[in-house]
N, C-alpha and C positions, 0 to 999 in steps of 0.2 A: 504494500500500500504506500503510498506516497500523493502529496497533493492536498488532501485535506483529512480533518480527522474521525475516526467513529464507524470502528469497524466491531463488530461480536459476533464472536463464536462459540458457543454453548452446545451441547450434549450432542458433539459430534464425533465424527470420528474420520482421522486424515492422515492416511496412509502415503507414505512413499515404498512401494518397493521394491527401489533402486537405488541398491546403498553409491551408486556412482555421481547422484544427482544431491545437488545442493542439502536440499532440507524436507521435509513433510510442510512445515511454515517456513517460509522466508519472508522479512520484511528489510527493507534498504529502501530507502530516500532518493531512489531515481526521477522520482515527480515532485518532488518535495519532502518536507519530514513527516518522520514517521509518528504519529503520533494516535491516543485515543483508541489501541488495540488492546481488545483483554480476550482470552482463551482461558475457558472456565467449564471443567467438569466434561471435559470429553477426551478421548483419546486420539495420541498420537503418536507413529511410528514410522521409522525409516530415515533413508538419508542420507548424508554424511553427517550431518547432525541435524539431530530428531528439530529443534529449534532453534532458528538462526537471526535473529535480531541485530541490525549492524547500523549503522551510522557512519556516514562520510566528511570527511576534511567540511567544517564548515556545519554539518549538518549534526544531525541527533534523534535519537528518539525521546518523546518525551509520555509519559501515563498511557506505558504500557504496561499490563495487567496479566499475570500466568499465574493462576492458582485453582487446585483441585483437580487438576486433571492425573489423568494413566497414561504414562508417557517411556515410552520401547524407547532404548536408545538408538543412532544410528550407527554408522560403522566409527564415527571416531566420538563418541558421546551422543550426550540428550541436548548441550545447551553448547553453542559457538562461543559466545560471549552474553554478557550480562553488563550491560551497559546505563552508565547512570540513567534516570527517568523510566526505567524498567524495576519494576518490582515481582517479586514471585511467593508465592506459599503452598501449603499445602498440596505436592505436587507428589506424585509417587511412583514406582516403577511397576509393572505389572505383577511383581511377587510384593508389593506392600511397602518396600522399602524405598524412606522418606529421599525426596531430593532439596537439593541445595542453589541455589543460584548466587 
């Protein structure tokens, strides 16, 4: 997303199953910043990593929102980067076990 902000995705589920490919979510500020994204209570897998939230020279993410969901790592992790105006909680792996951002 990029451009403007207010994006939600709730009790879904987004699969990548091609660990050769970016992310399951990607978000980067090619339109603009990234801003006003929360992912909440759905599952997500695949990747190279399962979620990838970035920010360019200049740019930023700002009240983006990951909490509650079931999230499959990808081939090199679950989280790229965790960049300020990104918050996360209550996140977990498909066996229970809590994540960190």
């Amino acid at each position: 997303p990029g451009g403007g902000p207010g994006m939600v995705i709730e009790h879904s589920s987004i699969v990548n199953g091609h660990n050769d490919q970016t992310a399951a979510f990607y978000a980067a500020p090619d339109g603009g910043q990234v801003q006003g994204v929360t992912i909440s209570d759905s599952y997500l897998s695949g990747g190279g990593y399962t979620i990838y939230p970035t920010g360019q020279v200049g740019q930023s993410v700002k009240n983006v929102v990951i909490t509650g969901n079931v999230v499959q790592a990808g081939q090199w992790g679950w989280l790229y980067t965790s960049p300020a105006g990104m918050t996360c909680s209550g996140n977990v792996t498909p066996a229970g076990t809590p994540l960190s951002c």
